[in-house]
Backbone as JSON, one array per atom type, in Angstrom:
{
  "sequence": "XXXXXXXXXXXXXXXXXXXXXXXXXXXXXXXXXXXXXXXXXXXXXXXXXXXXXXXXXXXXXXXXXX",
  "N": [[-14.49, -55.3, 46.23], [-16.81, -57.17, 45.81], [-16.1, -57.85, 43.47], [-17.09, -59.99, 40.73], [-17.91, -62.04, 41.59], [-20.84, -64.27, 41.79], [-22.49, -64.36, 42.96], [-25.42, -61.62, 44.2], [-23.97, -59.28, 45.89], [-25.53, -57.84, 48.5], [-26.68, -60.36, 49.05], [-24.54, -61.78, 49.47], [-23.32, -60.32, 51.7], [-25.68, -60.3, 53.57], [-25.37, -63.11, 54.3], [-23.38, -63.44, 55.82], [-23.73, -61.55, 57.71], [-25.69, -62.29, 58.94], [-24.55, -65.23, 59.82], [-22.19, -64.43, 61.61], [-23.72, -62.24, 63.16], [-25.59, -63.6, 64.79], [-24.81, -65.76, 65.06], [-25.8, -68.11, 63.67], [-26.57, -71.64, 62.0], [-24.75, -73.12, 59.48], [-25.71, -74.62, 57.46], [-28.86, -73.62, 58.12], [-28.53, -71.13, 57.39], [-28.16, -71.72, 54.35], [-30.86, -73.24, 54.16], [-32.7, -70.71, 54.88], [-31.89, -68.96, 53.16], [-32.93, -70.63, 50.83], [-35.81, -70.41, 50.95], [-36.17, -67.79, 50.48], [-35.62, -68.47, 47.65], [-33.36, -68.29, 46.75], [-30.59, -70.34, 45.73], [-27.98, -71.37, 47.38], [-25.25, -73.03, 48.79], [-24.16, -74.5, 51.82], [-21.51, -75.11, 51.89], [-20.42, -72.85, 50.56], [-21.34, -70.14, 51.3], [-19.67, -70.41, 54.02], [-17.13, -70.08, 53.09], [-17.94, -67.26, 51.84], [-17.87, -66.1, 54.47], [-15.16, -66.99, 55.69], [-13.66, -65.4, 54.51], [-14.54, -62.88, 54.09], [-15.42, -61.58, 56.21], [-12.69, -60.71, 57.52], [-12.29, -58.78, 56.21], [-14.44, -57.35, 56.19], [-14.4, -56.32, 59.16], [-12.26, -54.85, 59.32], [-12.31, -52.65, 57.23], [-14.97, -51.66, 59.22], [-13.68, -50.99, 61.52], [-11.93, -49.28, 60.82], [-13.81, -47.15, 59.6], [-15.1, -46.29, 62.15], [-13.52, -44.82, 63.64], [-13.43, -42.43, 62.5]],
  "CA": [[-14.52, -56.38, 47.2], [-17.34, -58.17, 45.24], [-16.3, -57.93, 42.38], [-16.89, -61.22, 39.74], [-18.82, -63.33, 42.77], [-22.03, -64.83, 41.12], [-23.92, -63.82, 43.63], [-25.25, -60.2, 44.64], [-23.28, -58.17, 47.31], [-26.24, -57.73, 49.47], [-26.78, -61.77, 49.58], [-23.22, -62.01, 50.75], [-23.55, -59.35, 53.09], [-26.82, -60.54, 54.32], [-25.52, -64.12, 54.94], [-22.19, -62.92, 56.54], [-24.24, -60.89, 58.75], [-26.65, -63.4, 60.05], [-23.97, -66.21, 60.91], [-21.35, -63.77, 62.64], [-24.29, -61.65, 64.25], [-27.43, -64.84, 65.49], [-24.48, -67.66, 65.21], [-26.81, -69.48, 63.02], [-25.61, -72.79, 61.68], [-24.5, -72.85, 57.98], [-27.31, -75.13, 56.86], [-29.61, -73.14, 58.75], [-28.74, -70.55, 56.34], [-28.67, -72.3, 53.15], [-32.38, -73.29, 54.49], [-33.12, -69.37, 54.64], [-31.88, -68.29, 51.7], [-33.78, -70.87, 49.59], [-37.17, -69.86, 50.91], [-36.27, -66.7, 49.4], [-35.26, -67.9, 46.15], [-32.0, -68.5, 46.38], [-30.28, -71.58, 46.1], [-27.0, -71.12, 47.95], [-24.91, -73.92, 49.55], [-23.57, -73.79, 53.1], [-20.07, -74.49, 52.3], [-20.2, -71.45, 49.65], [-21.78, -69.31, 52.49], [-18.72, -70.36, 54.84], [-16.2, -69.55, 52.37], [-17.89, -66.26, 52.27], [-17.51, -65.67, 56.05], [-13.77, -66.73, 56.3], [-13.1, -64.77, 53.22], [-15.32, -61.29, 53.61], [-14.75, -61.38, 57.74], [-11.9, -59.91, 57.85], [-11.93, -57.57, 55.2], [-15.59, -56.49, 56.41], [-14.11, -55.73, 60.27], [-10.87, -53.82, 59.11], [-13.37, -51.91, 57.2], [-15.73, -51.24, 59.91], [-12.86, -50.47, 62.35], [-11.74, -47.55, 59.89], [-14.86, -46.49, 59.85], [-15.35, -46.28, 63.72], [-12.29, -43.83, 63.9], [-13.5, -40.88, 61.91]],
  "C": [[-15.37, -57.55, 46.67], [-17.59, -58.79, 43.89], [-15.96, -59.51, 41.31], [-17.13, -62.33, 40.64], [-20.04, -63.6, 41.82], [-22.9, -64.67, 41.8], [-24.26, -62.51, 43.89], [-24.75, -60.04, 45.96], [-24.35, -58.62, 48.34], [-26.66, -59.35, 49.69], [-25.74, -62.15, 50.19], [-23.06, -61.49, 51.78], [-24.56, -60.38, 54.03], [-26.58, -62.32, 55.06], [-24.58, -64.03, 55.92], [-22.83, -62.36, 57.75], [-24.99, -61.79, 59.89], [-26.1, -64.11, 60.46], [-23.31, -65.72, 61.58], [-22.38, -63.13, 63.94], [-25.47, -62.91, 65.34], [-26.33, -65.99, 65.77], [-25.38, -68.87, 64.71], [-25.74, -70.28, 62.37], [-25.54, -72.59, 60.16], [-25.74, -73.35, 57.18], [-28.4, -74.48, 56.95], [-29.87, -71.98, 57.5], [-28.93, -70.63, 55.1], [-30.25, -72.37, 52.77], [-33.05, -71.93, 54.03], [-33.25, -68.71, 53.89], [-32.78, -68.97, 50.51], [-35.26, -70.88, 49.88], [-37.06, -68.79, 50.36], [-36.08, -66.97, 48.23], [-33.99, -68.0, 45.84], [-31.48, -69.53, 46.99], [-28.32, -71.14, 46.3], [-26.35, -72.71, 48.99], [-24.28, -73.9, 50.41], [-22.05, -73.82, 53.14], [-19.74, -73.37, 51.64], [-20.02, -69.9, 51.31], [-20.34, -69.37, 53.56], [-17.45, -69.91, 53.98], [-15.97, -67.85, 52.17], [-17.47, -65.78, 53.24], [-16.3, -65.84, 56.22], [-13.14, -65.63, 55.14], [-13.03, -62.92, 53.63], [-15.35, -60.87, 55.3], [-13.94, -60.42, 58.29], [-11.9, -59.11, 57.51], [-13.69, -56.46, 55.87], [-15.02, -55.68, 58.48], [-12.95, -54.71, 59.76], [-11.81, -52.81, 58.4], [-14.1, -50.47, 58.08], [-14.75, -50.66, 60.93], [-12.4, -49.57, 62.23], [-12.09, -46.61, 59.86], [-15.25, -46.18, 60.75], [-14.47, -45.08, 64.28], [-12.32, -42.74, 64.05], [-14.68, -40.24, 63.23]]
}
């Protein structure tokens, strides 16, 4: 799923998570991530989310079954 992104998994995860779960604003996150250290730009970050969205609920819905 993440494979040949430039960024690590768990930074995509972790930004995916925070705007679907808080509704934070994209900038907001950009902001967040580069106090940690990582320079990330918010339309990247949204590209993630319409991208990794779907594929992360069909997923989790799979997983909800067993």
């Amino acid at each position: 799923m993440f494979k040949g992104r430039h960024f690590d998994r768990s930074v995509i995860l972790l930004c995916v998570r925070w705007y679907l779960a808080y509704g934070l604003i994209l900038r907001d996150l950009e902001e967040m991530m580069a106090e940690r250290g990582i320079s990330v730009d918010h339309s990247t970050v949204h590209r993630w989310v319409t991208h990794f969205s779907p594929q992360l609920l069909e997923r989790f819905n799979s997983a909800s079954v067993l």
